[in-house]
C-alpha positions as CSV (number, residue, x, y, z in Angstrom):
1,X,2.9,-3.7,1.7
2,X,-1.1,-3.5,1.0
3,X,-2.7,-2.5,-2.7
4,X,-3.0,0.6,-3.1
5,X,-6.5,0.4,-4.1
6,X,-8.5,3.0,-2.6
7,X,-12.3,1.3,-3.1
8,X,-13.4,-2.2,-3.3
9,X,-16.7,-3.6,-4.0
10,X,-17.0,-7.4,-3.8
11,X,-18.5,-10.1,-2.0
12,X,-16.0,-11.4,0.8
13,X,-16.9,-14.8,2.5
14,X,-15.2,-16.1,5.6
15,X,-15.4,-19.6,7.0
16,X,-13.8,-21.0,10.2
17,X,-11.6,-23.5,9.8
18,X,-9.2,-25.7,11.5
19,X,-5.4,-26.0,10.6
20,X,-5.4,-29.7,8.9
21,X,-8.6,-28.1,6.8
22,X,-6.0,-25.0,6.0
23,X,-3.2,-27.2,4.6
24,X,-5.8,-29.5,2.5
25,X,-7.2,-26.5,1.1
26,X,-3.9,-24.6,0.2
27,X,-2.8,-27.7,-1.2
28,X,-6.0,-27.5,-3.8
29,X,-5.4,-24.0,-4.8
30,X,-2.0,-24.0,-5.3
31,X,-2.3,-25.3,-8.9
32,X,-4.2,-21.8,-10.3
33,X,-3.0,-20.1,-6.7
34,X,-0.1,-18.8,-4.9
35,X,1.1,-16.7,-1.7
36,X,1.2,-13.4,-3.3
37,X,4.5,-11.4,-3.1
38,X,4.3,-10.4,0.7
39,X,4.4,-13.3,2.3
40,X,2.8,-13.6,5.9
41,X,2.3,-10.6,6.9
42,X,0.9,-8.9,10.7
43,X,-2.2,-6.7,10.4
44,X,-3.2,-4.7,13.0
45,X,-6.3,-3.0,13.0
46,X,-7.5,-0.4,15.0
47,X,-11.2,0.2,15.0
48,X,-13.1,3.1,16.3
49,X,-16.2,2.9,18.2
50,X,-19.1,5.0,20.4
51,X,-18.2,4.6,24.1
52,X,-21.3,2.3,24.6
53,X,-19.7,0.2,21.5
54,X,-23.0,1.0,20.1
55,X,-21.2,0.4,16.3
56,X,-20.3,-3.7,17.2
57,X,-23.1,-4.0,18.8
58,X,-25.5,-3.4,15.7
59,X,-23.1,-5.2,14.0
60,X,-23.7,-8.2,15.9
61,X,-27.3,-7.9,15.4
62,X,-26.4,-8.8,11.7
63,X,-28.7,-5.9,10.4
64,X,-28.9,-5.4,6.3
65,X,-26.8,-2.5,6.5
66,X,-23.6,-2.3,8.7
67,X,-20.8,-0.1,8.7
68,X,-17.1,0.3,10.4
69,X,-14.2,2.8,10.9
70,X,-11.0,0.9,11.1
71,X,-7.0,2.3,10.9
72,X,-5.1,-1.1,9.5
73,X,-1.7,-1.1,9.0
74,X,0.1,-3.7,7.3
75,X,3.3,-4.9,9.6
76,X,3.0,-3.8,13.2
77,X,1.0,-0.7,14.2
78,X,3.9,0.6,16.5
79,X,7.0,-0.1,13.5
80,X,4.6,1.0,10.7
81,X,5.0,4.6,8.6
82,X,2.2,4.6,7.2
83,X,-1.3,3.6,7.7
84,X,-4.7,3.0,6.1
85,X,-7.9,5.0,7.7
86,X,-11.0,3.2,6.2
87,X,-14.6,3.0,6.0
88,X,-15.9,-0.8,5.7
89,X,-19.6,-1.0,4.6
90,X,-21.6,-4.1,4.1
91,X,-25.5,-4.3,2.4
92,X,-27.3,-7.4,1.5
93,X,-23.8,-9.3,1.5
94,X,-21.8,-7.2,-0.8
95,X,-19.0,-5.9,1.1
96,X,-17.8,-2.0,0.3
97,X,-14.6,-0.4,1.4
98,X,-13.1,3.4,1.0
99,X,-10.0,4.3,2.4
100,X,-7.0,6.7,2.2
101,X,-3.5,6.3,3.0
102,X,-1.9,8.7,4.9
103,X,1.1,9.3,7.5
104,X,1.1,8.1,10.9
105,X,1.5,11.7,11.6
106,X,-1.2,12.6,9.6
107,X,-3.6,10.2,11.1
108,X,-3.0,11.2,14.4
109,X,-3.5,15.0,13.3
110,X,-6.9,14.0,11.6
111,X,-8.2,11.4,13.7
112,X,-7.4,12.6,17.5
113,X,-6.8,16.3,16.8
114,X,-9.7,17.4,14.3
115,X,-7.4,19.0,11.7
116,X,-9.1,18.3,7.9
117,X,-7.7,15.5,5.7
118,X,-6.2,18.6,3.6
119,X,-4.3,20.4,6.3
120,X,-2.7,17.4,7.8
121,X,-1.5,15.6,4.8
122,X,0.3,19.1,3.9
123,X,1.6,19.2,7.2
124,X,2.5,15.8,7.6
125,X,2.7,13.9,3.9
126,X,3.5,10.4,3.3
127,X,6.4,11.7,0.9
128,X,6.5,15.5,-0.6
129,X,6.6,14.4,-4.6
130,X,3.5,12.6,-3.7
131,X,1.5,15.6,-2.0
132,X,-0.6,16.0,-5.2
133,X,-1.4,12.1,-5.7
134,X,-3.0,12.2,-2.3
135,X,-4.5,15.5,-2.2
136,X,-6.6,14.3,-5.5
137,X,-10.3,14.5,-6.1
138,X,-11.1,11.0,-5.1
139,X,-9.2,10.5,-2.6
140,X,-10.6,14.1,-0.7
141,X,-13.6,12.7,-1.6
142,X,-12.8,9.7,0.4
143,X,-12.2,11.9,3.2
144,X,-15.2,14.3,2.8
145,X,-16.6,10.5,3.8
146,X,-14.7,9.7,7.0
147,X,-15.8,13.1,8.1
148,X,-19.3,12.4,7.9
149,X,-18.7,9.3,9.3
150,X,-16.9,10.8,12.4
151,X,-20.1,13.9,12.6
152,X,-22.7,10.8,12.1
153,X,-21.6,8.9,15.3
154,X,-20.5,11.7,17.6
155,X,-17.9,11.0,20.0
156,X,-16.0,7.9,18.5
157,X,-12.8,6.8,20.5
158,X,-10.5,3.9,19.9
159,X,-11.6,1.3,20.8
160,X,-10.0,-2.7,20.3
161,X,-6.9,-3.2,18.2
162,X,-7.6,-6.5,16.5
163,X,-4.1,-8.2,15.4
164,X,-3.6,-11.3,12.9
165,X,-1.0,-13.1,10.6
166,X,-2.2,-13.4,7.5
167,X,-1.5,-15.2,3.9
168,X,-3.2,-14.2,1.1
169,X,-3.1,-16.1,-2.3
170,X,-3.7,-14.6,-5.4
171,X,-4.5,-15.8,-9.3
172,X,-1.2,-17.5,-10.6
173,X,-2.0,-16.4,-13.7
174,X,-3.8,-12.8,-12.9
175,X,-6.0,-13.3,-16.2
176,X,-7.3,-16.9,-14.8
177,X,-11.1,-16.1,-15.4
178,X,-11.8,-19.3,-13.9
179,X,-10.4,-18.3,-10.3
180,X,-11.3,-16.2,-7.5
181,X,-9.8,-12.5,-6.8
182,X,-8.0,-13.4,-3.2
183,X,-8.1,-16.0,-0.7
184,X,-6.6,-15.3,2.6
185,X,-6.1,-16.9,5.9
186,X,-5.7,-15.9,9.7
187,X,-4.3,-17.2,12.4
188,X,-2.9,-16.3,15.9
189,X,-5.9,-13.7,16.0
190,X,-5.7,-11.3,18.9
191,X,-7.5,-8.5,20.5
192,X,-6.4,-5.8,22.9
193,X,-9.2,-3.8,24.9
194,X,-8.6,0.1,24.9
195,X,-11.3,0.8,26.8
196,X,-9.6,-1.1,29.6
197,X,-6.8,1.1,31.6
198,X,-5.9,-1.6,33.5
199,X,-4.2,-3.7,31.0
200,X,-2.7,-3.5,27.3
201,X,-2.3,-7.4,27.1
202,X,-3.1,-9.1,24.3
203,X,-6.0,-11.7,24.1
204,X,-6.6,-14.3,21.6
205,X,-10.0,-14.0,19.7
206,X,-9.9,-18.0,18.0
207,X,-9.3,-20.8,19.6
208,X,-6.1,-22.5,19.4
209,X,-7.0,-24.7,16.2
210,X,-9.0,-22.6,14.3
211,X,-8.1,-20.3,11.1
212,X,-10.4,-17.6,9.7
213,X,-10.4,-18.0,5.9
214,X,-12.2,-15.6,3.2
215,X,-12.2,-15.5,0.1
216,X,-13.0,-12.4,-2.4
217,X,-14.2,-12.3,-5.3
218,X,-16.4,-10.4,-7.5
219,X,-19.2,-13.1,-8.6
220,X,-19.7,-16.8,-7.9
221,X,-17.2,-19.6,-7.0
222,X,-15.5,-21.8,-10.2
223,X,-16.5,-25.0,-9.7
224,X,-13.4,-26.6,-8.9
225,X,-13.2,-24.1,-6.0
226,X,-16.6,-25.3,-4.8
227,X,-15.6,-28.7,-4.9
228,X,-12.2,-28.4,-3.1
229,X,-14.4,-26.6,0.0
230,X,-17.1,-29.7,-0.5
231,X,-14.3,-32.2,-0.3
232,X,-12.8,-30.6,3.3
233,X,-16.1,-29.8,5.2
234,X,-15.2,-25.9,4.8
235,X,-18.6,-23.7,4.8
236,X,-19.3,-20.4,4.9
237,X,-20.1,-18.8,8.2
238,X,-20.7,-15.2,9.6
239,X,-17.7,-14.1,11.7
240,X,-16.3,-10.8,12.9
241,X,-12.8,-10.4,14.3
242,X,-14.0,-7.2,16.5
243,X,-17.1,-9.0,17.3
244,X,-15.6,-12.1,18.6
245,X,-13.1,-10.2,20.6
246,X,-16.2,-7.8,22.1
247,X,-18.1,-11.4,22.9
248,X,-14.7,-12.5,24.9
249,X,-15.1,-8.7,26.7
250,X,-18.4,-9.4,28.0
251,X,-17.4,-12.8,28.9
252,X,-14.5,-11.8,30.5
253,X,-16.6,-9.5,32.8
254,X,-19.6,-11.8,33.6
255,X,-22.3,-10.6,31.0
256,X,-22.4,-13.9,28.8
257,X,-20.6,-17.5,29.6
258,X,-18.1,-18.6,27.1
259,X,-18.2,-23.2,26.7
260,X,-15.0,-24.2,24.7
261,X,-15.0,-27.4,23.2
262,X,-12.0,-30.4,22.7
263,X,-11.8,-28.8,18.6
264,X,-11.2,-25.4,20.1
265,X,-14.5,-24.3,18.7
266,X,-15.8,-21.2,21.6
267,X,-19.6,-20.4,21.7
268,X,-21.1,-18.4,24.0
269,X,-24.5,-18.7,25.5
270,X,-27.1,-16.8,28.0
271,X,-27.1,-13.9,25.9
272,X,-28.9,-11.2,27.3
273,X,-33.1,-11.2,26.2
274,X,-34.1,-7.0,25.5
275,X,-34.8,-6.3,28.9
276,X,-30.8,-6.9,29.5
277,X,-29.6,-5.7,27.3
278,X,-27.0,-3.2,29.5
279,X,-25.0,-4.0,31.8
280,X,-24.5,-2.9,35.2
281,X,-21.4,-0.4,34.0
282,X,-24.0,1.3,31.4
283,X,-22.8,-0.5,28.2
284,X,-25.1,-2.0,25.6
285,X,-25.0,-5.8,25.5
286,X,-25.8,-8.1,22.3
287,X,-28.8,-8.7,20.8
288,X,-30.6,-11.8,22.1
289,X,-30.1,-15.0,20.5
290,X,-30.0,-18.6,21.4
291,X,-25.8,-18.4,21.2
292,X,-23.2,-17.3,19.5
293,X,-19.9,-19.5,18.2
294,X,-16.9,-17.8,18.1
């Protein structure tokens, strides 16, 4: 259901937003923009992490280089076929993504049992006509990527699926040069915590009026794009689905206090100063700041 586009390099920018700002903003793109051919669709994303979360954690530092594994799937994790295994990178605001499709067969096979990219796409290939497509320079080249990634950080486990619905709209006209590449939006955001055994429940990340909107695009904003955000009250605003969902973690366990206001707007305060910085079970807490909004 995705592209099957296996590198991106653009600038991505996300702002939080609240439902009656989502309809007044669709209805302002819909006369160069539409809901592309998939409709609504449920991603789930599964991201990898250190068992300290050291990965997040930097992350939330906001540092000028930052870097992710993720598995996304495009539909349900547990109905999909396939999946997506992918490196997200981000420097000096310009975001950067590799990825390779591959089998859910063949993902489990690389990922949790060590065999090469190579190996378990022959053993387990998203379609045999296709074997040569994905066993291509590039894409191996992709992989050679992941691997380092996976040598670079040691012992990565699963660690949070992070679950939304999304719409994305694209160009009406796909050679508008006056438009913007994608604009999506998120709601009904959840997390699940695999490094809890106790429970598989799903938790939301947003509050209950809020949408997570980005839009992608390779250079600036057309005007009339500027002015429809000006006209709502829509700016831009850091926010990370896994980093949200790691904030409601340590909140959910004591390390930071969540305040949650009428709008549905979450920020979190008493982050830990240096000295704090891990918690009694040994993990590594956020980087000290004055709060956080979720």
């Amino acid at each position: 259901m995705a592209t099957s586009a296996d590198t991106f390099e653009r600038k991505e920018k996300k702002y939080l937003i609240t439902a009656a700002q989502c309809a007044a903003i669709k209805e302002g793109l819909s006369a160069r923009m539409q809901l592309d051919a998939y409709g609504a669709t449920r991603i789930d994303s599964l991201y990898f992490d250190t068992p300290d979360r050291s990965l997040i954690c930097r992350s939330l530092e906001k540092p000028l280089y930052k870097e992710k594994l993720r598995i996304r799937s495009y539909g349900a994790f547990s109905e999909a076929d396939t999946v997506f295994v992918e490196i997200k990178k981000k420097f000096k605001g310009i975001v950067y993504k590799r990825r390779v499709r591959m089998s859910k067969q063949a993902m489990d096979a690389y990922t949790r049992d060590g065999m090469s990219y190579e190996d378990a796409m022959r053993r387990f290939p998203i379609a045999p006509d296709k074997m040569d497509e994905d066993l291509a320079a590039g894409k191996v080249q992709i992989a050679r990527e992941l691997d380092a990634f996976f040598r670079r950080y040691g012992n990565l486990k699963p660690s949070m699926v992070i679950s939304c619905l999304r719409e994305a709209w694209a160009p009406i006209d796909p050679a508008d040069e006056d438009c913007v590449d994608r604009v999506t939006f998120d709601e009904d955001i959840s997390y699940v915590d695999l490094f809890e055994d106790a429970s598989v429940a799903r938790r939301p990340v947003t509050g209950p009026d809020q949408v997570v909107m980005e839009i992608k695009c390779a250079g600036g904003y057309p005007t009339w794009l500027s002015q429809l955000l000006s006209s709502v009250g829509a700016y831009p605003r850091s926010f990370s689905k896994y980093g949200n969902a790691y904030k409601r973690v340590l909140a959910a366990r004591g390390d930071v206090e969540v305040l949650q206001s009428e709008s549905g707007k979450v920020s979190i305060t008493n982050i830990p100063r240096p000295n704090q910085r891990r918690a009694a079970s040994g993990d590594v807490l956020i980087a000290p700041s004055a709060g956080y909004e979720i």
